[in-house]
ZAMIKE-25888 format. One line per 2 residues: number of its first residue (from 1); for each residue x, y, z of C-alpha. Coordinates in pm, whole numbers, always signed. Layout:
NUM) X,Y,Z  ... .
***
This chain:
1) -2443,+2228,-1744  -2140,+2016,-1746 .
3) -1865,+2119,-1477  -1622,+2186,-1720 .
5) -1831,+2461,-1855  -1941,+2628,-1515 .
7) -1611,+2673,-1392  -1553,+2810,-1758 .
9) -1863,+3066,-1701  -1689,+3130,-1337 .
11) -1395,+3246,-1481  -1544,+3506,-1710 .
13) -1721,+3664,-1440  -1377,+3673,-1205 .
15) -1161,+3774,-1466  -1166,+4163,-1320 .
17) -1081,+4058,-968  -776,+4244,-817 .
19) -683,+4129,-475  -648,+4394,-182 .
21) -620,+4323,+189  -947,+4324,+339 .
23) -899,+4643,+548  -829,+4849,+211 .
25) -1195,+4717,+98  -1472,+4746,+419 .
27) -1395,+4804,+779  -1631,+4759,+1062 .
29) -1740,+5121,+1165  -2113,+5084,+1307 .
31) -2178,+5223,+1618  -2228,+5050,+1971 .
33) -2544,+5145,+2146  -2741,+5065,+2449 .
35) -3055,+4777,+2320  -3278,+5112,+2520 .
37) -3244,+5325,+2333  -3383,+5171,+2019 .
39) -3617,+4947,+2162  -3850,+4862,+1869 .
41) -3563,+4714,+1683  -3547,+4346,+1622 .
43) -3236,+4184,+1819  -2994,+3880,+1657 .
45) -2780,+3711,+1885  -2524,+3447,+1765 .
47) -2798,+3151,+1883  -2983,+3337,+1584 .
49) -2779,+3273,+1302  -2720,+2874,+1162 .
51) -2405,+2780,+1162  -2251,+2733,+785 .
53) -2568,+2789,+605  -2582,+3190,+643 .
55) -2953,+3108,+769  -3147,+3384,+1006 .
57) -3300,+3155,+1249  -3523,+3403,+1429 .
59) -3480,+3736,+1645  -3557,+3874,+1979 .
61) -3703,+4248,+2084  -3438,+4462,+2156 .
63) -3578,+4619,+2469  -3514,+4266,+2600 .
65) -3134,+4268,+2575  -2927,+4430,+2865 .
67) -2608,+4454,+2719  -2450,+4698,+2440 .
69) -2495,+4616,+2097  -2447,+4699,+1744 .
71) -2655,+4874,+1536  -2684,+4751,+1187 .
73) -2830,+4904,+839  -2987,+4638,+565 .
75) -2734,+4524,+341  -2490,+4505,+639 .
77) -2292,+4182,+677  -2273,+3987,+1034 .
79) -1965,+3779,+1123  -1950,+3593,+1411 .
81) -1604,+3632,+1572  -1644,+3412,+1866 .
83) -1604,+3021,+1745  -1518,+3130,+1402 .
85) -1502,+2748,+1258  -1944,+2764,+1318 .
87) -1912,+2992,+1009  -2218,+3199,+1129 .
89) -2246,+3481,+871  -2540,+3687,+752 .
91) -2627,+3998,+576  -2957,+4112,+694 .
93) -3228,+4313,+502  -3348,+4520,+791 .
95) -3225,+4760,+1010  -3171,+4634,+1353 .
97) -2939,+4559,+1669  -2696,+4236,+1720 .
99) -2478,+4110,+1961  -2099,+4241,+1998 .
101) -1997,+3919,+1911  -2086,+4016,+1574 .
103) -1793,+4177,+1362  -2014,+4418,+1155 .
105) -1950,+4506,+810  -2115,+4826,+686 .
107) -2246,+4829,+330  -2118,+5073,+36 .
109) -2178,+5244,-282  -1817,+4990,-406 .
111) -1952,+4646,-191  -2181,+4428,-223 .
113) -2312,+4261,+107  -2390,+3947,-22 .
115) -2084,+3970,-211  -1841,+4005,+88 .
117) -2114,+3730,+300  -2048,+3482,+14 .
119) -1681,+3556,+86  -1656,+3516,+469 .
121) -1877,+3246,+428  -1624,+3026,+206 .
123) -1393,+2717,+361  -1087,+2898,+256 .
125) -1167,+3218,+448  -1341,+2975,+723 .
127) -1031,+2779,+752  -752,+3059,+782 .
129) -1017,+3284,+1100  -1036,+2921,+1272 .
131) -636,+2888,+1345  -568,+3272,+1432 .
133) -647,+3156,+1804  -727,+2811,+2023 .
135) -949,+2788,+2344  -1313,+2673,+2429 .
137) -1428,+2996,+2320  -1185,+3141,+2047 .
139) -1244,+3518,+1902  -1097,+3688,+1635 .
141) -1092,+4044,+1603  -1090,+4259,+1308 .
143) -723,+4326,+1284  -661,+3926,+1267 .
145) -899,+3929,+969  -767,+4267,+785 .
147) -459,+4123,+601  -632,+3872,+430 .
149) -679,+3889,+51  -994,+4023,-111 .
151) -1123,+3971,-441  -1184,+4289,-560 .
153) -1447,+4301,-849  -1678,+4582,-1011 .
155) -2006,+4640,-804  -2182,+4493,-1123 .
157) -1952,+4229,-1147  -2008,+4154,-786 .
159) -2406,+4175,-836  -2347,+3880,-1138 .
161) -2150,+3693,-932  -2431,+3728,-629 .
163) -2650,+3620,-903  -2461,+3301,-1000 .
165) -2421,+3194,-673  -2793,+3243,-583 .
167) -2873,+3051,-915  -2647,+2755,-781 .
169) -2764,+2730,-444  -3097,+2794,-468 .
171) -3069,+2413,-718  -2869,+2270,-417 .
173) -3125,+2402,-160  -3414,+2225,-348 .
175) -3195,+1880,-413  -3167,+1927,+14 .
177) -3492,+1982,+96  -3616,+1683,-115 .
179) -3334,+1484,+46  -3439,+1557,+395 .
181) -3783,+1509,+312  -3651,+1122,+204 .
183) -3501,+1105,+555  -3812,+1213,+731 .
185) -4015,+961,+537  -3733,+692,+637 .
187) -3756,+747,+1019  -4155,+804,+966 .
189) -4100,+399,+786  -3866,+263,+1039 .
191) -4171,+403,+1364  -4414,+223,+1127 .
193) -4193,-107,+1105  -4137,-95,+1496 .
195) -4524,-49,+1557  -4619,-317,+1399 .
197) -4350,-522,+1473  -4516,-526,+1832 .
199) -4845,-509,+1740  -4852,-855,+1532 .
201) -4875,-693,+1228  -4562,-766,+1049 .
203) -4541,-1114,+1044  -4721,-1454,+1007 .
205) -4852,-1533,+1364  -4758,-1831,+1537 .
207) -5157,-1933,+1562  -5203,-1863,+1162 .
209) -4898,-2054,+1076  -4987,-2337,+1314 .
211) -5361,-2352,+1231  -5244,-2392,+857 .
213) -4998,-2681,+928  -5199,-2841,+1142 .
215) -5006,-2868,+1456  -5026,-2700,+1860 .
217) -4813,-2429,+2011  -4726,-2276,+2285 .
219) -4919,-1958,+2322  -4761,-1634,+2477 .
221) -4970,-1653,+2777  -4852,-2042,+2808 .
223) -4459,-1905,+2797  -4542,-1609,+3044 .
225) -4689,-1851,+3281  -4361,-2099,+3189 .
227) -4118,-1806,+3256  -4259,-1735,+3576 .
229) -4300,-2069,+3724  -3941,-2128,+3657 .
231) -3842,-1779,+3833  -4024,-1925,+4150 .
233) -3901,-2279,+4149  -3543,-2135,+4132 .
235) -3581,-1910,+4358  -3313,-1832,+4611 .
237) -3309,-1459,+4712  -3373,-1325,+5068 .
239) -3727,-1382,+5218  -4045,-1558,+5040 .
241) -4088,-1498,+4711  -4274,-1226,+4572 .
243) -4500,-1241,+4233  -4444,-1004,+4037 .
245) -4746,-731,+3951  -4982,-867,+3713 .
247) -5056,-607,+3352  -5359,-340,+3385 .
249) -5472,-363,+3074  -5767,-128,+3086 .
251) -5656,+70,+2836  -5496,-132,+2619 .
253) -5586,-279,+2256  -5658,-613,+2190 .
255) -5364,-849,+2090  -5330,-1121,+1850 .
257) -5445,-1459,+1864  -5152,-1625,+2095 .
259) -5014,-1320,+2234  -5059,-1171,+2594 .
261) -4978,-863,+2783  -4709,-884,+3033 .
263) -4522,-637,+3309  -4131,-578,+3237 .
265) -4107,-712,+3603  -4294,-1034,+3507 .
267) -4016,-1063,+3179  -3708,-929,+3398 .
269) -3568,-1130,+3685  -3265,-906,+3760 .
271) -3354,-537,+3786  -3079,-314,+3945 .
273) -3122,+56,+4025  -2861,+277,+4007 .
275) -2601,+348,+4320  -2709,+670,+4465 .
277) -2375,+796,+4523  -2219,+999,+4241 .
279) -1897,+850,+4137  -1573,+1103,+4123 .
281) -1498,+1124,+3769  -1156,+1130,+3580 .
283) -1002,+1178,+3241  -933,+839,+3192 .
285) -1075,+547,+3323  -1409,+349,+3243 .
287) -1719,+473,+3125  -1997,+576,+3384 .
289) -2301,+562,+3235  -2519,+838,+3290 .
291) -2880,+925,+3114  -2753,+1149,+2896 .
293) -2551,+834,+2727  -2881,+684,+2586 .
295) -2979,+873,+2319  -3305,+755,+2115 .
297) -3233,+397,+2192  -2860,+430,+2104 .
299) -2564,+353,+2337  -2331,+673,+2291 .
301) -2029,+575,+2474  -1768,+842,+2368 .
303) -2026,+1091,+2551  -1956,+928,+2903 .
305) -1757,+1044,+3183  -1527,+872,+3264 .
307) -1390,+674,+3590  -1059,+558,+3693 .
309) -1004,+184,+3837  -1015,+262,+4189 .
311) -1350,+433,+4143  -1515,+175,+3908 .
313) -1412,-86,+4207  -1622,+98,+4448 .
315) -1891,+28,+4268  -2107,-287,+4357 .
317) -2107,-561,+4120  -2491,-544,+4118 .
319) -2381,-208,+3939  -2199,-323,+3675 .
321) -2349,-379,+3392  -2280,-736,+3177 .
323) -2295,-777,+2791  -2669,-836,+2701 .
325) -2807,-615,+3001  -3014,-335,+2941 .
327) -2964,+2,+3059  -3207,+244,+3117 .
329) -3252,+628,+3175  -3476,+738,+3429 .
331) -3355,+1090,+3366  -3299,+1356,+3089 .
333) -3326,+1128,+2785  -3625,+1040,+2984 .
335) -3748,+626,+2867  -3488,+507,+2636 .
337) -3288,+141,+2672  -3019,+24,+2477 .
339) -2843,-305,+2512  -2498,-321,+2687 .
341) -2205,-445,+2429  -1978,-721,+2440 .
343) -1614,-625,+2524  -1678,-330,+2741 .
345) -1677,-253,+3071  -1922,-24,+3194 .
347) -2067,+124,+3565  -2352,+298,+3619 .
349) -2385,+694,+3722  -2687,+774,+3925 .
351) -3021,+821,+3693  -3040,+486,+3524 .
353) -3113,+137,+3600  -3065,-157,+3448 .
355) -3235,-518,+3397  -3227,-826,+3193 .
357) -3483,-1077,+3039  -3567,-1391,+3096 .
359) -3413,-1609,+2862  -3788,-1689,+2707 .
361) -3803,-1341,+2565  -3565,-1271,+2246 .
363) -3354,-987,+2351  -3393,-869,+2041 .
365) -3780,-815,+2029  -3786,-693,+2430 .
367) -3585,-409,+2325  -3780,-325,+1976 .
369) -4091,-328,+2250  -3920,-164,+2484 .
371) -3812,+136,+2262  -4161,+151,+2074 .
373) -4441,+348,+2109  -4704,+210,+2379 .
375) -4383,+152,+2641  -4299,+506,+2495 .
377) -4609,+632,+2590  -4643,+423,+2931 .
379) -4288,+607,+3032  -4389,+989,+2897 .
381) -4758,+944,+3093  -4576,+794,+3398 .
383) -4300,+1070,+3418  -4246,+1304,+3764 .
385) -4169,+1642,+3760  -4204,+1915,+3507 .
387) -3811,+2103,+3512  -3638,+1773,+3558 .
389) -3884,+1478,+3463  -3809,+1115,+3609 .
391) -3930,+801,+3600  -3972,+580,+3968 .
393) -3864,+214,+3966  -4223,+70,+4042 .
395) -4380,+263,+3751  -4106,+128,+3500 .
397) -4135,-236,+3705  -4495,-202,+3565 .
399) -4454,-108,+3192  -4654,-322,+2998 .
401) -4531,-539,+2704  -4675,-755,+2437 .
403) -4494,-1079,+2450  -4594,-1308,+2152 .
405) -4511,-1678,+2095  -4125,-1725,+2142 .
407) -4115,-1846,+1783  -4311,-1572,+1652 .
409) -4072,-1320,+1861  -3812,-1474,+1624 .
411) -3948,-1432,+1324  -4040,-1111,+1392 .
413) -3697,-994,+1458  -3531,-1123,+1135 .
415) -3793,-944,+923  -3734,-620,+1169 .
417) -3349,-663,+1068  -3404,-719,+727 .
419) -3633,-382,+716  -3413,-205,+908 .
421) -3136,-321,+686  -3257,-157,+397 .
423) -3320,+130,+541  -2998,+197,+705 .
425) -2842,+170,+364  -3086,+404,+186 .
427) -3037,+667,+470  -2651,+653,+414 .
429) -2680,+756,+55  -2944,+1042,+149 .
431) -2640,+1167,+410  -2361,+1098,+166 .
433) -2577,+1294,-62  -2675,+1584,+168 .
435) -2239,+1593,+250  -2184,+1624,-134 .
437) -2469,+1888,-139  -2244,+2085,+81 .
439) -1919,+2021,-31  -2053,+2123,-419 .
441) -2191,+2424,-253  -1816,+2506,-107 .
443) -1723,+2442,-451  -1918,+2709,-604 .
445) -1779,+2941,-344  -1435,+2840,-418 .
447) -1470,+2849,-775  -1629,+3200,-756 .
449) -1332,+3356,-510  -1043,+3113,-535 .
451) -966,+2936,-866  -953,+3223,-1108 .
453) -697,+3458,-864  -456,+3152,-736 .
455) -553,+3166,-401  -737,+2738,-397 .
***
């Protein structure tokens, strides 16, 4: 159907619409009672209800609850008052109990439930409940909500109009699910790419290319053993020098022809805990990096607290991280790195640690390795503590990487890129998609409520 025609179809059914206040059409009468008294009734709390989508995400026992409720009849409609702009709406087909953050709205013989859920549930009414008050934790109450206008239809107009919408969204709600299953597949593809990325399976090997054009190399073990005899011929620290700890590779696969199995303390000369005092944070200031700022292998900067210049000079320089460092969480988003930025400056809050690579190891591939799944596993199987898991310096000194020929390391980054390239622009069109999916499914609403009475 072309959209010409279904906003011509939308105006026959709203052509009987009257508008009335919404306090002349329903008004929340249901009764507050104590969750003890009915304690076989299923419980919804606003953690129960999605946000926008008018989805029932589960419920609780009622003789779990402490605190009053409300009790509510099937064909009831739930509005969440508090944080009104998380749209969390539902009309229910059971009896039960809900929280008395829930405006309830009692069904009638002259309303329509999922009528007057499509309603509340629409941008325009969305919009005008979010600015009636400001806070961290706005609420609106009834008599904010009563004056505004209602589109007053026949109960069997309203049931047509149900009907419409259902018909239209239930087409949107299939085009979504096959979107997200696209996305799923993507991130499924990019784990695959990363895998084998550090397994020697996406590229040419450096023996296989060399054995073909008749010609030596220089193997991984050969660069390990070069990266390592530099580190102690330059050494200049405190002390004698120490080796680093050798791989246990008991339980490891076999590599590729050329590659070798190597400790991140073997690969990183610098490795820098974090300070163990907390640093006093600000509003303004530079960003302290904390665990909770490396999310899935992704820097998120505008998540971190922030410190002012006095406080980011306490910190050591051995604490501040440079452009091409990695940072790492020990903590909360428990084994993930990311690479530190050029043009920022950055400290580190307690829970991470950071290191760099030798020079012989393409940044590039150290992080793809350290990111993917055996280091992955190594972190999750070497983790402390059940409440708040952690990871100890020596056990992350002694993750164990695959370090291929340096050549080979570059080659298998620009193929990485180029994979990941693609895929990056195939999973913006699935989210531009899944935004329009929403935004047409607004414009049904509107359509249905707005266009034909001159409120849009």
């Amino acid at each position: 159907m072309k959209a010409q025609e279904r906003i011509a179809g939308y105006a026959v059914l709203t052509h009987q619409m009257v508008m009335q206040p919404l306090s002349e059409v329903v008004r929340p009468t249901r009764p507050r009672v104590k969750p003890s008294d009915k304690p076989h009734l299923p419980f919804i709390g606003m953690e129960h209800i999605e946000a926008h989508t008018m989805r029932l995400l589960g419920t609780v026992s009622a003789s779990t609850m402490k605190s009053s409720a409300v009790h509510f009849q099937p064909g009831d409609v739930l509005y969440g008052r508090l944080r009104p702009y998380l749209n969390k709406v539902y009309c229910p087909d059971f009896e039960g109990l809900c929280s008395a953050e829930f405006i309830v709205f009692p069904a009638s013989e002259n309303l329509d439930g999922r009528y007057l859920q499509y309603f509340l549930n629409s941008s325009a009414f969305v919009k005008y409940a979010s600015h009636l008050n400001t806070g961290d934790r706005p609420r609106v109450d009834f008599d904010q909500l009563a004056p505004y206008p209602f589109p007053v239809a026949p109960f069997d107009q309203q049931k047509r109009i149900v009907a419409e919408i259902e018909k239209q969204f239930s087409r949107l709600d299939e085009a979504v699910a096959n979107l997200k299953r696209v996305k799923a597949n993507l991130k499924r593809y990019k784990a695959a790419i990363l895998k084998a990325a550090v397994e020697g399976r996406l590229v040419e090997t450096e023996a296989e290319l060399a054995r073909r054009e008749g010609r030596s190399y220089e193997t991984g073990e050969q660069l390990l053993q070069r990266i390592l005899e530099t580190r102690r011929s330059q050494w200049q620290g405190k002390g004698k020098y120490k080796e680093p700890a050798v791989p246990d590779t008991t339980d490891l696969a076999e590599l590729p022809e050329g590659w070798v199995w190597a400790t991140l303390e073997q690969l990183c000369p610098t490795f820098v805990d974090s300070a163990h005092r907390t640093p006093k944070y600000g509003d303004i200031g530079h960003p302290a990096l904390g665990p909770r700022d490396v999310v899935g292998g992704d820097l998120r900067l505008e998540r971190a607290r922030l410190v002012d210049d006095n406080e980011y000079a306490v910190q050591t320089k051995r604490h501040i991280p440079r452009p091409g460092d990695i940072v790492y969480s020990r903590e909360l988003s428990l084994g993930w790195g990311s690479v530190v930025p050029e043009d920022v400056t950055l400290c580190l809050s307690q829970g991470m640690c950071l290191f760099r690579p030798d020079d012989g190891v393409v940044l590039s591939y150290f992080i793809y390795s350290l990111n993917g799944p055996e280091v992955r596993r190594q972190a999750t199987r070497g983790s402390i503590g059940s409440a708040h898991p952690h990871l100890n310096l020596g056990d992350i000194k002694a993750f164990v990487f695959s370090l291929p020929p340096q050549p080979e390391q570059h080659r298998i980054v620009a193929e990485v890129d180029r994979s990941l390239s693609i895929l990056r622009e195939v999973e913006a069109q699935v989210d531009a998609n899944l935004q329009r999916a929403e935004r047409l499914r607004q414009s049904v609403l509107a359509h249905m409520f707005n266009s034909s009475i001159g409120l849009a």
